[in-house]
TORGU-351651 format. One record per residue (C-alpha): residue number from 1; residue in one letter; x, y negated, z negated. Coordinates in nm, 4 decimals. Example, Ala and Ser with C-alpha at 12.3 -4.5 7.8 and 13.67 -1.06 7.14 Angstrom:
2
+------+------+----------+----------+----------+
| resi | resn |        X |        Y |        Z |
+------+------+----------+----------+----------+
|    1 |    a |   1.2300 |   0.4500 |  -0.7800 |
|    2 |    s |   1.3670 |   0.1060 |  -0.7140 |
+------+------+----------+----------+----------+
END
This chain:
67
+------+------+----------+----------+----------+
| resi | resn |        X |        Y |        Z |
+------+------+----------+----------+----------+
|    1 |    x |   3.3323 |   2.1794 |  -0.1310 |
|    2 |    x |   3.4636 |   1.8354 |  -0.0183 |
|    3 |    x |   3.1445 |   1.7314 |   0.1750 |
|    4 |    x |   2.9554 |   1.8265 |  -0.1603 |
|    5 |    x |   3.1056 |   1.6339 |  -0.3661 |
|    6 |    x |   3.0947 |   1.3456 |  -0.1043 |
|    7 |    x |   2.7643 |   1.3649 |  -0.0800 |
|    8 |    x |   2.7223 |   1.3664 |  -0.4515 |
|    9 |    x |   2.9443 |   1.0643 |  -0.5016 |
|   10 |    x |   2.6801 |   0.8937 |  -0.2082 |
|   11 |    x |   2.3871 |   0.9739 |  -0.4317 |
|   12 |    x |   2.5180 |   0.8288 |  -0.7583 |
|   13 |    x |   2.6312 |   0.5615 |  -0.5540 |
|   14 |    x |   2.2521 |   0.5117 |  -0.4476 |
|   15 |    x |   2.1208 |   0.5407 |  -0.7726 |
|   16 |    x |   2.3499 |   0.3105 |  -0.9439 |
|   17 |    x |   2.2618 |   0.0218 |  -0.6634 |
|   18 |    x |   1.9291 |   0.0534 |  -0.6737 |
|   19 |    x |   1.9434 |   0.0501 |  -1.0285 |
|   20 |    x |   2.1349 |  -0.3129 |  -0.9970 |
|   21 |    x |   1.8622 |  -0.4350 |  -0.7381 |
|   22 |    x |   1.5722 |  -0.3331 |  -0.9714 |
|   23 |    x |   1.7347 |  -0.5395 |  -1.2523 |
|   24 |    x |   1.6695 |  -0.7937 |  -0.9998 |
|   25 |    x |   1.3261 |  -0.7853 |  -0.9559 |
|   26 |    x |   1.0476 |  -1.0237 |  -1.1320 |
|   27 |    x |   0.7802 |  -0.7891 |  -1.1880 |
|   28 |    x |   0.4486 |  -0.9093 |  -1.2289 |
|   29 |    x |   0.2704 |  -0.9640 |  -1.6107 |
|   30 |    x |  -0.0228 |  -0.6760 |  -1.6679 |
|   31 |    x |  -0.2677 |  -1.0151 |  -1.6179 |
|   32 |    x |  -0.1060 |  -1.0925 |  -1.2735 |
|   33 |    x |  -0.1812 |  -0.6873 |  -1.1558 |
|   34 |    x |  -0.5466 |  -0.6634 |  -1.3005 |
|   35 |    x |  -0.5776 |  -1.0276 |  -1.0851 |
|   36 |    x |  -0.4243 |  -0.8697 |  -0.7792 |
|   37 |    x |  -0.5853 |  -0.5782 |  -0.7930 |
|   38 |    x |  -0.9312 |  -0.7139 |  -0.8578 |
|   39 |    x |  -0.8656 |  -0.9197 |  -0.5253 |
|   40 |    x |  -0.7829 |  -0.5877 |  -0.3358 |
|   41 |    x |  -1.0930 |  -0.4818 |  -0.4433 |
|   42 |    x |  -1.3208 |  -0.7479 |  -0.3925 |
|   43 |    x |  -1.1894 |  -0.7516 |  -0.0248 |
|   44 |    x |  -1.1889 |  -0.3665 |   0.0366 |
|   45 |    x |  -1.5458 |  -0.4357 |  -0.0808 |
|   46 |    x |  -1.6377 |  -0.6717 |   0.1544 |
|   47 |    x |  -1.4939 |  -0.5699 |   0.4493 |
|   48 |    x |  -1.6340 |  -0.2160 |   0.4029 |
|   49 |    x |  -2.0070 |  -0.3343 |   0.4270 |
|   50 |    x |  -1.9120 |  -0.5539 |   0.7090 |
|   51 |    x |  -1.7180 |  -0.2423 |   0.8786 |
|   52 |    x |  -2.0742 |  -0.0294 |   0.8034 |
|   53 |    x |  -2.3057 |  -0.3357 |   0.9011 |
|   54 |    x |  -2.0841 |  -0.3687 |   1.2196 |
|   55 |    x |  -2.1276 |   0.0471 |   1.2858 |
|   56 |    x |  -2.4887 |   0.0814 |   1.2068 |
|   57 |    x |  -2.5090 |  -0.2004 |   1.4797 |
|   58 |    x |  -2.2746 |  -0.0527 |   1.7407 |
|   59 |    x |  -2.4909 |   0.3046 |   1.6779 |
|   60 |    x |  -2.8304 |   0.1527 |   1.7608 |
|   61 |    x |  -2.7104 |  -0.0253 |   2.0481 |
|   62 |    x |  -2.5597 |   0.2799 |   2.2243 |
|   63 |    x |  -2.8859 |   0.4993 |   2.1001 |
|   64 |    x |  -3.1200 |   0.2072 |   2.2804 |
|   65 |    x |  -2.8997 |   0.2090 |   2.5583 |
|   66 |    x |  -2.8373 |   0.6055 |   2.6277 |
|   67 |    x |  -3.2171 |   0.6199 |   2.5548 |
+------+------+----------+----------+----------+
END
């Protein structure tokens, strides 16, 4: 029974400190997120087609090499 209730008194302890720490935080304005997340975008874009350019390359290469 004593290790229960230490472990329970742990957990609230967790929960109560990360509940100070989140206080803490600046979070970002829903304009800031869209902007972010546009950018995340945009560059998952981008380096996708490169990544595909890159492997439709690499393929034709080792097809005109292995014949």
């Amino acid at each position: 029974m004593d290790r229960i209730k230490l472990i329970a008194e742990k957990i609230v302890r967790f929960l109560k400190e990360a509940k100070v720490e989140l206080k803490k935080v600046t979070w970002p304005t829903p304009r800031q997120t869209l902007a972010s997340t546009s950018v995340v975008i945009i560059v998952v874009i981008i380096v996708s087609i490169y990544l595909g350019i890159v492997d439709f390359g690499v393929a034709k290469a080792i097809r005109f090499v292995l014949g």
